[in-house]
C-alpha positions in Angstrom: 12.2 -3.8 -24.4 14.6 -6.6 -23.0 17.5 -4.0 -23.6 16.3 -2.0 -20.5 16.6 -4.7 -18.6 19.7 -4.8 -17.4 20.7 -1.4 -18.0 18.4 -1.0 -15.2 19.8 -3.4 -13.2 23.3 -1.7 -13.6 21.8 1.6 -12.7 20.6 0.1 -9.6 23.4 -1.2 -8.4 25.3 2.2 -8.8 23.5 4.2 -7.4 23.2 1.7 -4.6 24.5 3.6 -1.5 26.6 0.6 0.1 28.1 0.5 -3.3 28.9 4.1 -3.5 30.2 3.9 -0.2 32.4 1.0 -0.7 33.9 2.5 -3.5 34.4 6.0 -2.4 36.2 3.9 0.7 38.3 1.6 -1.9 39.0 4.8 -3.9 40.2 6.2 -0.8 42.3 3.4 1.0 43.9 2.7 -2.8 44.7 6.4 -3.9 44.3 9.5 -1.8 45.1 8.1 1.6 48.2 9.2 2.9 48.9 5.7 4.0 47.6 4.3 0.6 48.0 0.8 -0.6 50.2 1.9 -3.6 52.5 3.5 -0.9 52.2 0.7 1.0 53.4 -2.2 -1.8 56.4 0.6 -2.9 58.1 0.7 0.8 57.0 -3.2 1.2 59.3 -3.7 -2.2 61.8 -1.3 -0.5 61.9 -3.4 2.6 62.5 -6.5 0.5 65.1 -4.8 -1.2 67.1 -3.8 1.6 66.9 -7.2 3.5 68.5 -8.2 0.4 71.2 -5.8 0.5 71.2 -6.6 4.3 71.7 -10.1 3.5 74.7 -9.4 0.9 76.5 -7.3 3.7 76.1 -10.2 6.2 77.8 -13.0 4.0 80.5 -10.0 3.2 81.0 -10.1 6.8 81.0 -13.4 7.4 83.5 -14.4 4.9 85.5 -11.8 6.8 85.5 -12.9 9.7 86.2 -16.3 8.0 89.6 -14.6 6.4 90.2 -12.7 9.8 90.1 -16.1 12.1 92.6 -18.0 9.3 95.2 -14.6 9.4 95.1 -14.6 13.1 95.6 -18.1 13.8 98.7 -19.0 11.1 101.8 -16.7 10.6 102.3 -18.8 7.5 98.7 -17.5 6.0 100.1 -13.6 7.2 102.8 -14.1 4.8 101.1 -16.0 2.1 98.5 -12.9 2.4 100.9 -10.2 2.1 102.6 -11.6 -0.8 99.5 -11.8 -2.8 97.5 -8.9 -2.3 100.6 -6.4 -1.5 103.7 -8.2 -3.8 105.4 -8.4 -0.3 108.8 -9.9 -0.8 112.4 -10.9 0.4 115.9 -9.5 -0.1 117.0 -11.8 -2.5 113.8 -12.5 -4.3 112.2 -11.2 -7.5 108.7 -10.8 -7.9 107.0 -11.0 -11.0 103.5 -9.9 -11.3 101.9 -11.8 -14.4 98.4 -10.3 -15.3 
C-alpha cells in the first residue's frame, strides 16, 4: 500500500494542467520555435566568435598603422624596409640572403 503513494503523487502532478502547459511552453521556446533557445546560444557563440576575429583584425590594423606612421616619417626606415622585405640593394653591393 505505501507504494501507491507517491506514484500517485507523480500522476498528479502530470497531469496537472499548469504543468502540462509549462512544459508544452518549455518544449516549445527550447525546440520547435523558430527563434529557439538552441538557435539562440549557436548565433550567440557565433557572435562571440566573430568579435574575436573582429578583435584580431583591429590589432592587425593597428600594428599597421603603427608600421605606416614609422615609414612615413623616416626615409632611413623606407630603406631599411626595402632592404629586408624586397633584398633592395646598391650598385656595388652584394646581397646575401641566409635562410
Amino acid at each position: 500500500m505505501p507504494d501507491k503513494k507517491p506514484r500517485n503523487k507523480f500522476l498528479r502532478v502530470i497531469t496537472n494542467k499548469y504543468f502540462i502547459v509549462t512544459f508544452l511552453f518549455v518544449v516549445l521556446i527550447t525546440f520547435v520555435d523558430r527563434n529557439n533557445l538552441i538557435r539562440w546560444a549557436g548565433d550567440y557563440f557565433e557572435v562571440l566568435r566573430q568579435e574575436k576575429v573582429m578583435r584580431q583584425y583591429q590589432r592587425g590594423i593597428r600594428a599597421l598603422d603603427e608600421k605606416l606612421n614609422e615609414l612615413t616619417s623616416n626615409r632611413d626606415s623606407i630603406e631599411k624596409f626595402a632592404r629586408e622585405q624586397y633584398y633592395f640593394h646598391e650598385k656595388d653591393e652584394e646581397v646575401f640572403i641566409v635562410d
